[in-house]
C-alpha positions in Angstrom: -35.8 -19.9 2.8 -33.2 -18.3 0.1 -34.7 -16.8 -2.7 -34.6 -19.2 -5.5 -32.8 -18.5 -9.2 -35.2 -18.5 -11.9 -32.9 -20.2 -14.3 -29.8 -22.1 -13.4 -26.6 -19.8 -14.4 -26.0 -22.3 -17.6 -29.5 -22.2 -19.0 -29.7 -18.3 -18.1 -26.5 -17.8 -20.4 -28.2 -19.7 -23.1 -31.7 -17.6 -22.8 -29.9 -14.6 -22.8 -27.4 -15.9 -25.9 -30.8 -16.4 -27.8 -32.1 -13.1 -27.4 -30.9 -10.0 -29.3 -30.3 -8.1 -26.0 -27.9 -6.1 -27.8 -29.6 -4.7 -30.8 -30.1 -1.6 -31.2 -32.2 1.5 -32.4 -31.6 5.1 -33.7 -29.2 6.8 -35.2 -26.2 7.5 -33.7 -24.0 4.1 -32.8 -20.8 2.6 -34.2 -20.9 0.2 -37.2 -18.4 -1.5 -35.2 -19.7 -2.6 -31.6 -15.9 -3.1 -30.6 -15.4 0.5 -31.3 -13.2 1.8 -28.3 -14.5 5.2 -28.8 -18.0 4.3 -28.2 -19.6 3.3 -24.8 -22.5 0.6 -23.7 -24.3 0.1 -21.0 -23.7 -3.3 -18.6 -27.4 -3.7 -18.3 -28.5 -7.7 -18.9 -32.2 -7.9 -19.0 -33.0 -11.3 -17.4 -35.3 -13.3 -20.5 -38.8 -13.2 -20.0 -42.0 -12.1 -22.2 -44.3 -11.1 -19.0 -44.0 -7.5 -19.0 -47.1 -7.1 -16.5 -45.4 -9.1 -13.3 -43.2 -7.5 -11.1 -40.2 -9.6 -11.2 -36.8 -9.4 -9.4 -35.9 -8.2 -5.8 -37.7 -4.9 -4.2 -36.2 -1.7 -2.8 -37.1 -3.5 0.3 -34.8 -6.4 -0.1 -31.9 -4.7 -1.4 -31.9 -2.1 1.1 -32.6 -4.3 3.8 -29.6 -7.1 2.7 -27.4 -4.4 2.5 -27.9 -2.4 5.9 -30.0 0.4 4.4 -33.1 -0.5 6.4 -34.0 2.3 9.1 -31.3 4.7 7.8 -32.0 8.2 8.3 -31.4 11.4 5.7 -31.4 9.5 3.0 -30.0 12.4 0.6 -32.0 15.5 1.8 -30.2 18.2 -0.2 -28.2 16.2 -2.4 -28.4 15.3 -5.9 -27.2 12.6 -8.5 -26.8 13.3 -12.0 -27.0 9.5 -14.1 -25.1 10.8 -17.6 -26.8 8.5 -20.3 -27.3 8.4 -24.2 -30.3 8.8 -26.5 -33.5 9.3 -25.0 -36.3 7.9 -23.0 -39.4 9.8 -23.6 -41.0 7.6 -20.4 -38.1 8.9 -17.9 -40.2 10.8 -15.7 -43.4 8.5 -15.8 -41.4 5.3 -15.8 -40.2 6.5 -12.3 -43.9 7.5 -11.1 -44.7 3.6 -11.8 -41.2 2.6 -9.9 -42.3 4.4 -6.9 -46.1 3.6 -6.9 -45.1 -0.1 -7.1 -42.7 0.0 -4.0 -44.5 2.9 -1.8 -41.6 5.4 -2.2 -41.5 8.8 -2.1 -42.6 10.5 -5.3 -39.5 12.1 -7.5 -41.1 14.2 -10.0 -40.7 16.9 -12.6 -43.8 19.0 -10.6 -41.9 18.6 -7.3 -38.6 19.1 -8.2 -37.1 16.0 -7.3 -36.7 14.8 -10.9 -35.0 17.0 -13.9 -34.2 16.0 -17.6 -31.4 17.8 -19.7 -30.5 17.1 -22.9 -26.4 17.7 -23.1 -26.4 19.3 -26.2 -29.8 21.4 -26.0 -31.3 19.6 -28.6 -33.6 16.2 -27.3 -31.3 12.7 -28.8 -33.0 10.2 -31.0 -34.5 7.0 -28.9 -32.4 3.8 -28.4 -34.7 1.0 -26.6 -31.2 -1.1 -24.7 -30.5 2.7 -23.4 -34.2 3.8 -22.6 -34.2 0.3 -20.3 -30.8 2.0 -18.5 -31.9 5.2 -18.1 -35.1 3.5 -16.4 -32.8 1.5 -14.0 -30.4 4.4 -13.1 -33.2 6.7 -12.1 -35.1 4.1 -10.4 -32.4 2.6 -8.2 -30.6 5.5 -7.4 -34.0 7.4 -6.0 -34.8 3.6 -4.4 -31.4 3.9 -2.4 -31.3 7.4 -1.6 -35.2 8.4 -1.3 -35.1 11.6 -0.4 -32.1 13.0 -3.2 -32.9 14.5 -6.3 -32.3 13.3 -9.3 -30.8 14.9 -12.8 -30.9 13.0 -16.0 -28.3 14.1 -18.3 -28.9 12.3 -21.9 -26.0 12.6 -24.1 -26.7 13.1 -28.2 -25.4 9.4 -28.8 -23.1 6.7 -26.9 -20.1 8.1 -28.1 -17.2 8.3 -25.4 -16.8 12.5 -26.4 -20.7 12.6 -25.8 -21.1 10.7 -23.1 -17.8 12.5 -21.3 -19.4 16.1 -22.8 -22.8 15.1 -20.9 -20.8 14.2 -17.6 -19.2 18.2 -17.6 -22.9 19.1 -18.1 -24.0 17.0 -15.1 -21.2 19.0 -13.1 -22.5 22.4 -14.0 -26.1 21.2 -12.4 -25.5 20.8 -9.1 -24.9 17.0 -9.2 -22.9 16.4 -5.7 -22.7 12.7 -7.5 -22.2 11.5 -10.6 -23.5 8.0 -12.0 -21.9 6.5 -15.1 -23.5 2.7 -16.1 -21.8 2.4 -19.1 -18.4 1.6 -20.4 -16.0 1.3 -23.0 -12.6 -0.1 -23.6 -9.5 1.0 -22.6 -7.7 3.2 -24.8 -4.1 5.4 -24.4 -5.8 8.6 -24.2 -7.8 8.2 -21.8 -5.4 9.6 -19.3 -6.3 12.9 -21.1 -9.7 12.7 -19.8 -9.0 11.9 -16.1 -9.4 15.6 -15.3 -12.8 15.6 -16.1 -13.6 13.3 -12.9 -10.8 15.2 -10.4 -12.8 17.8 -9.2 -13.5 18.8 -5.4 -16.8 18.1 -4.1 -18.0 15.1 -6.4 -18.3 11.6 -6.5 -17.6 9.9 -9.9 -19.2 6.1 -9.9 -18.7 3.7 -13.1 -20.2 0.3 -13.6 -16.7 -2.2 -14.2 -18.6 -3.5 -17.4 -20.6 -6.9 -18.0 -17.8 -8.9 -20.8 -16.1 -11.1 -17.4 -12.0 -10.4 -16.5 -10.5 -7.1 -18.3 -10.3 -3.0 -17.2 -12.7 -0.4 -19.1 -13.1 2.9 -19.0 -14.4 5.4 -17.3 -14.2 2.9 -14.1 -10.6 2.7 -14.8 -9.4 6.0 -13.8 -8.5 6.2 -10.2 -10.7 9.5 -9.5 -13.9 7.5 -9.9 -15.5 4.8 -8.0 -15.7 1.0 -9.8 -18.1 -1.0 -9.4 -18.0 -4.4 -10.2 -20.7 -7.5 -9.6 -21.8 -10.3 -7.7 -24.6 -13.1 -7.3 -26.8 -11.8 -4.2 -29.0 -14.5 -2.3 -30.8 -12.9 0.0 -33.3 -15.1 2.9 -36.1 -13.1 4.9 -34.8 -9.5 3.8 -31.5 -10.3 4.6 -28.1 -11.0 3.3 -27.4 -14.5 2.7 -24.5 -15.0 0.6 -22.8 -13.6 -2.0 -20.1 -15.0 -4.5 -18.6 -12.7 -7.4 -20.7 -12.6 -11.0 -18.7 -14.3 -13.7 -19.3 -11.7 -16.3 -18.1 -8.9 -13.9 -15.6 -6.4 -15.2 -12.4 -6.1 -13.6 -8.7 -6.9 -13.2 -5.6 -4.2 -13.6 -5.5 -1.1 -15.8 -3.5 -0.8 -19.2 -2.7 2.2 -19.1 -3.6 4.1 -14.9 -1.1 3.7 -12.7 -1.8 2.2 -9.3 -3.1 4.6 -6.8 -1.9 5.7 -3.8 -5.1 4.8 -2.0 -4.8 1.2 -2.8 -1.1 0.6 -1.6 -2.4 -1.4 1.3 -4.9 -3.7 -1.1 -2.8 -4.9 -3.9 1.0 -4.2 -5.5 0.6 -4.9 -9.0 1.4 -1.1 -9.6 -1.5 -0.8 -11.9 -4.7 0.6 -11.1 -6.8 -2.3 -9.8 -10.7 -2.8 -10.8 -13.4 -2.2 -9.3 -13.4 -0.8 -6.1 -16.5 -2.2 -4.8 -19.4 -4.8 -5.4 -23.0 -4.7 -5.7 -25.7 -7.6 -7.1 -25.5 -7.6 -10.8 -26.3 -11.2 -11.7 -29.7 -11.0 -13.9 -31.0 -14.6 -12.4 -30.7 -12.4 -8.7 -31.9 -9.1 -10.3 -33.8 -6.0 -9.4 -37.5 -4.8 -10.6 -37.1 -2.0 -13.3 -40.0 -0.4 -15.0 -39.1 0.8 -18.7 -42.2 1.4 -20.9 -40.1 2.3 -23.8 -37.1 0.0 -23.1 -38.2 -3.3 -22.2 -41.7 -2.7 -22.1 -43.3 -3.1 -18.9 -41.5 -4.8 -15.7 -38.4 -7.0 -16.1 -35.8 -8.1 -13.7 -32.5 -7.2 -14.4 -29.1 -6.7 -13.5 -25.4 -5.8 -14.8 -22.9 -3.9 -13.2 -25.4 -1.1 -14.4 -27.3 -1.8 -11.1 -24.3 -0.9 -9.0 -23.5 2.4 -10.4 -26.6 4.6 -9.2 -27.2 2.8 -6.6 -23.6 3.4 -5.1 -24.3 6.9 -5.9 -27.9 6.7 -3.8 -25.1 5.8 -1.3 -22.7 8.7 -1.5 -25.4 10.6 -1.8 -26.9 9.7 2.1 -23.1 10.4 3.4 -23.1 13.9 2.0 -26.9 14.7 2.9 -25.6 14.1 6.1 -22.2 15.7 5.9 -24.0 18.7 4.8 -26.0 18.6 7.9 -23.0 18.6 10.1 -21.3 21.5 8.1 -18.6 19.4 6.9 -17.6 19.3 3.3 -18.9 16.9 0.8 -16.9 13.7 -0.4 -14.3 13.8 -2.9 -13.0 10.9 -4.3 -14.5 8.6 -1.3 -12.5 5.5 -2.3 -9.5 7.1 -0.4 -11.7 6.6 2.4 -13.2 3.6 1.2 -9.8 1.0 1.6 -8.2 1.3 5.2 -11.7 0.1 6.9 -12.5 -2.4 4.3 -12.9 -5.6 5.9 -15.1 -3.9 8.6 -17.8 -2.0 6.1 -17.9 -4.6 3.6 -19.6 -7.9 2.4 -16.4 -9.8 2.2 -16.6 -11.6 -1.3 -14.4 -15.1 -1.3 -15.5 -16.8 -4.1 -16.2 -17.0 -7.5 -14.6 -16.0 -10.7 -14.6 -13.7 -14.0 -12.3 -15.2 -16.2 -9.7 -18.0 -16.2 -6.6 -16.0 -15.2 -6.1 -17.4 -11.8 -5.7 -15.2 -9.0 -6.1 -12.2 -11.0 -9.8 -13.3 -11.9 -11.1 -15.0 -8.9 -12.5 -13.9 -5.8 -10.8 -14.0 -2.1 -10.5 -12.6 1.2 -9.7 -9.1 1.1 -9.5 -6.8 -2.1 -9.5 -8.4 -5.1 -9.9 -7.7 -8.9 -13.5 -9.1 -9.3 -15.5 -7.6 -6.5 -12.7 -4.8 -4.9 -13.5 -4.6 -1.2 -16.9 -6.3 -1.5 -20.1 -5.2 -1.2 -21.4 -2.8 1.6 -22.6 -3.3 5.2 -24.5 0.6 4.7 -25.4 0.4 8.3 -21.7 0.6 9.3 -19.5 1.8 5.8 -21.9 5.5 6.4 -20.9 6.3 9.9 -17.3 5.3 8.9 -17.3 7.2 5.5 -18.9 10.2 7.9 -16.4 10.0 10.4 -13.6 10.0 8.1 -14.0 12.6 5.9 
């Protein structure tokens, strides 16, 4: 049987609409919320007060609906760097609980799987909306890609300068790829930060943001990876269906010109957003443990789930890249469009705005769920083969 929704999409928007999911804690954030120079994370937490139940789908289930099941190397070697802001003082033991729960392999600080830097030297304030994302980035990216290790990055505060000063500090630690769940809008100068993601050997991934139709930034420039969302209904550990998330970011850059790698996808001559899919819908969430962010288990999703664990993706293909002596991915959405419909979950319906074509799903790339979501099991081979 499918999995059922908790909530049906209309009451789930008016739980959520009830609770201050937003609100936040510490010093360090915009009077203005709307500020274009500040960033937030696409992370819904799906309404509940049982913090004590595991809620949402598994490692298991996402892995397996998505053809990670029986994939080998899962990121020997490699590791992801998730660039956040503030603090959370539970990182480390918040991923101990993760892994316990779902009989994975344990990431810690006394192994050397898991690492915490604080950008600027100095340990940020603690900001609970941020603590719960930093708990989801670490715990899905080390659920998809096992055997990676992982470096938290935790920027001073969510400005954009931080939050781009933490992401040069996550290159300088060996990250082989980057995660950024977080987003802000777009602005004209953020051309003038695109270098900061061009750089040989790295993957740059960016949640598309959780506001419905419209580009943000960093997901906007054409050197990193979007990812935007869907609804995933998923029947005896597999794939059932999947239809795009209406709150998904996406749709065509103000300001980024169209790249050349997706010439054969659209013609709008902007840059088109995202790139790919991955569930995001909080009524068809994933378990996260936070003990300082939401305190205790929740389900949740966001185009915040998609980021890390696209990374935990990347990171598999350069683990076994590596392996081969070839080099590691650089921007891997080059290689991502000319096998599209072969890797991907084809997304055909569903919609993030009223805009028309522009913000509904349909055969092929389009500027809700890009190329869909992936078919592991086949996109890693290709990605492999191609690079």
């Amino acid at each position: 049987m499918k999995r059922k929704r908790l909530l049906s999409l209309s009451a789930l928007a008016a739980a959520l609409a009830a609770i201050p999911l937003t609100a936040q804690d510490g010093a360090g954030l915009p009077a203005n919320p709307d500020d274009p120079e500040w960033a937030h994370p696409p992370i819904v937490i799906f309404p509940s007060p049982d913090t004590t139940t595991v809620k949402g789908y598994s490692p298991i289930e996402i892995r397996s609906a998505y053809g990670l099941a029986g994939i080998t190397n899962e990121g020997a070697g490699q590791t992801i760097a998730l660039v956040d802001a503030f603090d959370n003082p539970d990182a480390a033991s918040d991923l101990t609980t993760f892994d316990k729960q779902f009989n994975l392999a344990a990431c810690t600080e006394a192994n050397g799987c898991f690492k915490k830097i604080y950008a600027t030297g100095s340990q940020p304030s603690t900001n609970k909306m941020w603590a719960s994302e930093i708990s989801l980035d670490i715990e899905w990216s080390h659920a998809i890609a096992p055997e990676a290790n992982i470096v938290l990055v935790e920027a001073a505060s969510a400005s954009m300068d931080d939050l781009l000063g933490a992401v040069v500090v996550a290159e300088q630690n060996g990250a082989s790829v980057v995660s950024m769940s977080w987003y802000g809008k777009e602005t004209s100068k953020e051309t003038d930060n695109d270098y900061i993601f061009n750089v040989k050997g790295l993957v740059f991934c960016s949640s598309s943001g959780d506001n419905g139709h419209g580009a943000n930034y960093p997901a906007a420039s054409p050197y990193v990876v979007a990812v935007g969302g869907t609804t995933l209904e998923i029947s005896g550990n597999a794939w059932s269906s999947e239809t795009a998330w209406a709150d998904s970011g996406g749709g065509e850059s103000k300001y980024e010109t169209e790249p050349s790698y997706q010439a054969s996808s659209q013609t709008s001559g902007k840059r088109g957003i995202p790139d790919v899919a991955w569930d995001a819908n909080p009524s068809t969430g994933v378990a996260v443990y936070s003990k300082t962010g939401t305190g205790g288990w929740a389900m949740v999703g966001g185009t915040s789930v998609g980021s890390p664990a696209w990374a935990g993706i990347f990171a598999i293909v350069n683990s076994r890249l590596a392996g081969a002596g070839k080099k590691l991915l650089t921007q891997p959405q080059i290689l991502l469009y000319p096998d599209a419909e072969a890797d991907y979950h084809d997304i055909t319906s569903g919609s993030n705005g009223t805009c028309g074509a522009l913000c509904t799903a349909g055969p092929g790339y389009d500027f809700v769920t890009g190329l869909g979501s992936p078919q592991a099991n086949l996109l890693i081979p290709a990605l492999f083969a191609a690079n």
